[in-house]
Z-matrix of the N, CA and C atoms (Angstrom, degrees):
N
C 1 1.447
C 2 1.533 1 109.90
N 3 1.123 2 125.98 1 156.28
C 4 1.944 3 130.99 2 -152.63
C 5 1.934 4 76.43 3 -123.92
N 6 1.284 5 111.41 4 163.21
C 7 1.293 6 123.34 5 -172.73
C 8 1.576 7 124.26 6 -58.84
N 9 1.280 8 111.34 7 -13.91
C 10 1.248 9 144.06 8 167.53
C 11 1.631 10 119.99 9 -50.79
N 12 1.523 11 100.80 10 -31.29
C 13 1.544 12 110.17 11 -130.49
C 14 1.436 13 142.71 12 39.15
N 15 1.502 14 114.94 13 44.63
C 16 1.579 15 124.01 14 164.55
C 17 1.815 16 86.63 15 -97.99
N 18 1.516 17 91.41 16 149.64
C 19 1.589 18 131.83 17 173.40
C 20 1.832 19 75.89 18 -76.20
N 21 1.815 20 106.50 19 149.15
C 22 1.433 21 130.01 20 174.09
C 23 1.927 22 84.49 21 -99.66
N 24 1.282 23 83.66 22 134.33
C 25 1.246 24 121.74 23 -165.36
C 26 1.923 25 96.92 24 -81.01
N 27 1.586 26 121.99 25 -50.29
C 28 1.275 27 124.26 26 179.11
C 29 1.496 28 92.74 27 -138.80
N 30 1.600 29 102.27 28 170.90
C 31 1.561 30 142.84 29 -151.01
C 32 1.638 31 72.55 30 -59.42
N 33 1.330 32 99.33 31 -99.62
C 34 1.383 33 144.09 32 -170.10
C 35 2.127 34 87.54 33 -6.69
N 36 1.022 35 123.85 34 -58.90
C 37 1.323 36 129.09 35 -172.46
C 38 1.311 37 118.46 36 -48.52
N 39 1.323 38 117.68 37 -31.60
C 40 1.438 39 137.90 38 -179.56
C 41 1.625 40 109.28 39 -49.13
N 42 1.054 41 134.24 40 90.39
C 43 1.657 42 113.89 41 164.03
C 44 1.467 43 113.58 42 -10.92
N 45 1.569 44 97.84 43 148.17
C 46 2.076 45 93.37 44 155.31
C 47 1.122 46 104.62 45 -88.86
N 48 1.492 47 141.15 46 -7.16
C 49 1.666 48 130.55 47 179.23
C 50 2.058 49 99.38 48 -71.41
N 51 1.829 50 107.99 49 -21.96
C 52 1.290 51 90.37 50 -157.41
C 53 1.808 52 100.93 51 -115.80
N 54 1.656 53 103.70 52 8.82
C 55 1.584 54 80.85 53 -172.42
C 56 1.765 55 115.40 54 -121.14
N 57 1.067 56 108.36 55 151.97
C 58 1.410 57 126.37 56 -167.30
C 59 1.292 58 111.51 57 -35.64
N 60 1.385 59 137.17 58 166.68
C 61 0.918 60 156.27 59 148.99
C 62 1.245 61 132.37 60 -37.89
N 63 1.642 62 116.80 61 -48.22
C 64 1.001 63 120.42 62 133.93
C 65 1.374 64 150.64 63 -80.97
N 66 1.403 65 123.32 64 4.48
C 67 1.376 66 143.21 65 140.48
C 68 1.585 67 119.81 66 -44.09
N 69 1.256 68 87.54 67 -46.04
C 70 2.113 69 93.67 68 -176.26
C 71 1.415 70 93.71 69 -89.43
N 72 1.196 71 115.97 70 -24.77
C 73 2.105 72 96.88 71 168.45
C 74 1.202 73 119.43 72 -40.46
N 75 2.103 74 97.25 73 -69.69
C 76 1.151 75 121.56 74 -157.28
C 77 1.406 76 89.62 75 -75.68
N 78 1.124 77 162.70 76 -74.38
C 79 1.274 78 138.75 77 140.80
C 80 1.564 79 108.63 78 39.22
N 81 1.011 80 116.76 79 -125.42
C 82 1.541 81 139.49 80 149.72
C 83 1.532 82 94.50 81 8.85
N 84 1.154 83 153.27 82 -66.96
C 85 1.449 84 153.94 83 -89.85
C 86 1.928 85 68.89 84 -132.81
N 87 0.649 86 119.27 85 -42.48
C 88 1.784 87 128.49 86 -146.49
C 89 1.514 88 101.72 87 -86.07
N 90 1.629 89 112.06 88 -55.31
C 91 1.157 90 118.31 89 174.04
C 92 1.858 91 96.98 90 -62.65
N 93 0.955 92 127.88 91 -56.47
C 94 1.587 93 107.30 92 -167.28
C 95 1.561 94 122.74 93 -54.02
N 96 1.420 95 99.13 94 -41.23
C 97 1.315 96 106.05 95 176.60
C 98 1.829 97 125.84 96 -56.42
N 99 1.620 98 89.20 97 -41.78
C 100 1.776 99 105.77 98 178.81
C 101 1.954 100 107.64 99 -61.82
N 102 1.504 101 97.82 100 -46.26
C 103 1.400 102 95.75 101 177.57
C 104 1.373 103 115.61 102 -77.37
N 105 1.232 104 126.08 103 -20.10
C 106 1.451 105 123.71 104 175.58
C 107 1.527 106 118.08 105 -84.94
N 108 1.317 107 124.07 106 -12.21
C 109 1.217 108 129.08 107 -164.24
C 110 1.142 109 133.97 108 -139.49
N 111 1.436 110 99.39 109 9.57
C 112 2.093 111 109.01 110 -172.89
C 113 1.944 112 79.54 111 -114.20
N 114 1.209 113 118.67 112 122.27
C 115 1.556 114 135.10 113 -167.81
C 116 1.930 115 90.78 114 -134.94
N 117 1.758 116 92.11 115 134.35
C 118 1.734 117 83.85 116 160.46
C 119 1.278 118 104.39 117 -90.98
N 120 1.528 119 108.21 118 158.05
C 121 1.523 120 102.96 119 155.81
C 122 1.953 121 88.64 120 -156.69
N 123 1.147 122 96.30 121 159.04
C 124 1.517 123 118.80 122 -155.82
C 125 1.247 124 108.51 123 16.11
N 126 1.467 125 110.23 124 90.59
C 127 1.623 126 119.77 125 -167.62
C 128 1.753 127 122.97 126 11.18
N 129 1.321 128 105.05 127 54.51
C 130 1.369 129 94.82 128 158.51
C 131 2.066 130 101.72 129 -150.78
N 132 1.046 131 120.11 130 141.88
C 133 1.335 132 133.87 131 169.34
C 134 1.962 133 108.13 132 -49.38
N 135 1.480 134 107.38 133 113.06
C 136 1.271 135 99.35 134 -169.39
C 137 1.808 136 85.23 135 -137.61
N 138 1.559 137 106.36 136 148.90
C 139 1.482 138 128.62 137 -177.82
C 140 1.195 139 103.72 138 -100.17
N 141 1.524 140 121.56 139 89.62
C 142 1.173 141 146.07 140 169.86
C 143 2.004 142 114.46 141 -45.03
N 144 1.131 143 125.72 142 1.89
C 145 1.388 144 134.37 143 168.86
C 146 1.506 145 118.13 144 -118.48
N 147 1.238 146 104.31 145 135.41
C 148 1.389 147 115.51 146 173.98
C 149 2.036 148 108.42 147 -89.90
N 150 1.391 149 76.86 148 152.04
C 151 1.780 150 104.77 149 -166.70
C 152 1.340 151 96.49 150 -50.09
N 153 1.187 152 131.30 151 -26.67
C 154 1.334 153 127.48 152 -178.32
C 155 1.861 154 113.17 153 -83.05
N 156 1.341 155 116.76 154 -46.43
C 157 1.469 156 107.20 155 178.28
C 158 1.638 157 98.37 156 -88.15
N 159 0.856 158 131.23 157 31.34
C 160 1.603 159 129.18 158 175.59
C 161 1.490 160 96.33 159 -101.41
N 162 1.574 161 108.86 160 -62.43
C 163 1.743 162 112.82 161 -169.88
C 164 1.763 163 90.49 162 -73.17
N 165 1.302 164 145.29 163 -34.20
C 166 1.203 165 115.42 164 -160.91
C 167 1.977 166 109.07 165 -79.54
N 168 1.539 167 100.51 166 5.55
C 169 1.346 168 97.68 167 159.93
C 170 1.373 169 126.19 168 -96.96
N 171 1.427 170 102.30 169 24.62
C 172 1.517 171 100.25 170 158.93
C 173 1.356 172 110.08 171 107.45
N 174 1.719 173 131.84 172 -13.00
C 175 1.377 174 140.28 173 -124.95
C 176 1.368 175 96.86 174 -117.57
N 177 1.315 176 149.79 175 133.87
C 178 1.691 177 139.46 176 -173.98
C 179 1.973 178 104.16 177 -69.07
N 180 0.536 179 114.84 178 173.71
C 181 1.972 180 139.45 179 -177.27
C 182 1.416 181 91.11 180 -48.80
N 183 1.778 182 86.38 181 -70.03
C 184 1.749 183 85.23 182 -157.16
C 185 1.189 184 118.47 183 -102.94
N 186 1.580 185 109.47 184 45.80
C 187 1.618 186 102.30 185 139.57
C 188 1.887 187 109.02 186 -106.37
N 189 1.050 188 102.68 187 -19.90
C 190 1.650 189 100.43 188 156.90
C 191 1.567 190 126.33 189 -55.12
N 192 1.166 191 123.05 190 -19.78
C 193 1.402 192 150.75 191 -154.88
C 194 1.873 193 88.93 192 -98.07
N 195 1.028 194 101.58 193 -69.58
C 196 1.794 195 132.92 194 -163.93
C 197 1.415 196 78.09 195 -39.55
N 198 1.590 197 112.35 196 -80.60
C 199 1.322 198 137.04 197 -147.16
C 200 1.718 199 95.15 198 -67.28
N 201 0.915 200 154.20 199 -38.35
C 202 1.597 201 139.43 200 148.33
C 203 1.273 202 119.43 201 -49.95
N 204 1.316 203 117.93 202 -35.43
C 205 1.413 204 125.98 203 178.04
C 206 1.634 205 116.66 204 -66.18
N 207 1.861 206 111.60 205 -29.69
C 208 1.348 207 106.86 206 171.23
C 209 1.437 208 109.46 207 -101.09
N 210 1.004 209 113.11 208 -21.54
C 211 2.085 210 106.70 209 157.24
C 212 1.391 211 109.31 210 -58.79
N 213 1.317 212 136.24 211 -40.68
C 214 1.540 213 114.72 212 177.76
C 215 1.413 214 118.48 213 -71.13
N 216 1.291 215 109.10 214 -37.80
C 217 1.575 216 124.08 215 170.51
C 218 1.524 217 117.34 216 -52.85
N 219 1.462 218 120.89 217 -24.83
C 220 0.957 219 127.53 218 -157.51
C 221 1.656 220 100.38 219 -104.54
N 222 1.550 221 130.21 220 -36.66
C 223 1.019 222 161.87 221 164.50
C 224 1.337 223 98.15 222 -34.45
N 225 1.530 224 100.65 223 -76.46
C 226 1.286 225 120.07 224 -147.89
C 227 2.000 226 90.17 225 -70.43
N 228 1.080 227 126.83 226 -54.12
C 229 1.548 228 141.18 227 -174.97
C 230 1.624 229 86.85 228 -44.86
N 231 1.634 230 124.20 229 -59.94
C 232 1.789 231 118.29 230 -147.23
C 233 1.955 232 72.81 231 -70.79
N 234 1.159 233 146.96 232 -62.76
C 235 1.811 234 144.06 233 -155.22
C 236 1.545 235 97.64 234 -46.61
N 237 1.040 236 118.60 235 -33.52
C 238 1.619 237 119.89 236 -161.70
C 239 1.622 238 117.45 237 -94.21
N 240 1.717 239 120.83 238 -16.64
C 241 1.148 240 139.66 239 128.60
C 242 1.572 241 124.03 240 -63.24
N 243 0.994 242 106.47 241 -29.22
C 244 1.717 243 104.60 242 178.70
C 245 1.714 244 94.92 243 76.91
N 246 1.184 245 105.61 244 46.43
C 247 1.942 246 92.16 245 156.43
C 248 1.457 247 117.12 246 -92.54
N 249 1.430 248 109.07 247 108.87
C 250 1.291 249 94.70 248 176.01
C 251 1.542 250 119.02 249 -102.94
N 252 1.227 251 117.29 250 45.44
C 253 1.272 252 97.80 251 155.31
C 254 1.662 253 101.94 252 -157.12
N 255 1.283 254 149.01 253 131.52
C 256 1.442 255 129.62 254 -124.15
C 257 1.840 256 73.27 255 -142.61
N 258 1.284 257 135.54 256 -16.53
C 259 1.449 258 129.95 257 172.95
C 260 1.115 259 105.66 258 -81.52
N 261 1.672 260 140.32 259 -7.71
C 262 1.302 261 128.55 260 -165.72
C 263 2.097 262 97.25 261 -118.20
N 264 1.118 263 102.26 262 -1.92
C 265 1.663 264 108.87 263 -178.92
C 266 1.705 265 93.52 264 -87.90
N 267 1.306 266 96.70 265 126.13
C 268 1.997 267 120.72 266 166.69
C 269 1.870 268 101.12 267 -117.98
């Protein structure tokens, strides 16, 4: 709960003073995967793992879910600027 008393809605929101042990795993587990596995290819952000070796690393559904859900969002946002080339953006 945030000082408010609202329930944190995602991982990531959690303080590191307040979250579990296994929070900063799966944490951890999430960031490797995101940096190892979101690849452009013909200018659009694509998640190079299938739903199956994603959960057999341990990780629940729906942050696999999430993480497609902000590659399309993200996709769809760079088409609507007209970036066309998403390897040359720093």
């Amino acid at each position: 709960m945030d000082i408010k008393g609202q329930k944190y809605n995602f991982l990531v929101q959690i303080p590191d003073s307040l979250r579990t042990e296994e929070q900063t795993e799966l944490i951890k587990k999430l960031q490797k995967i995101i940096v190892n596995h979101i690849v452009v290819k013909d200018n659009k952000q694509v998640f190079d793992i299938s739903k199956e070796e994603f959960l057999a690393k341990g990780i629940p559904e729906r942050y696999y879910q999430m993480v497609q859900r902000n590659i399309r969002g993200t996709n769809a946002h760079f088409d609507s600027i007209g970036v066309s080339n998403q390897m040359s953006m720093n």
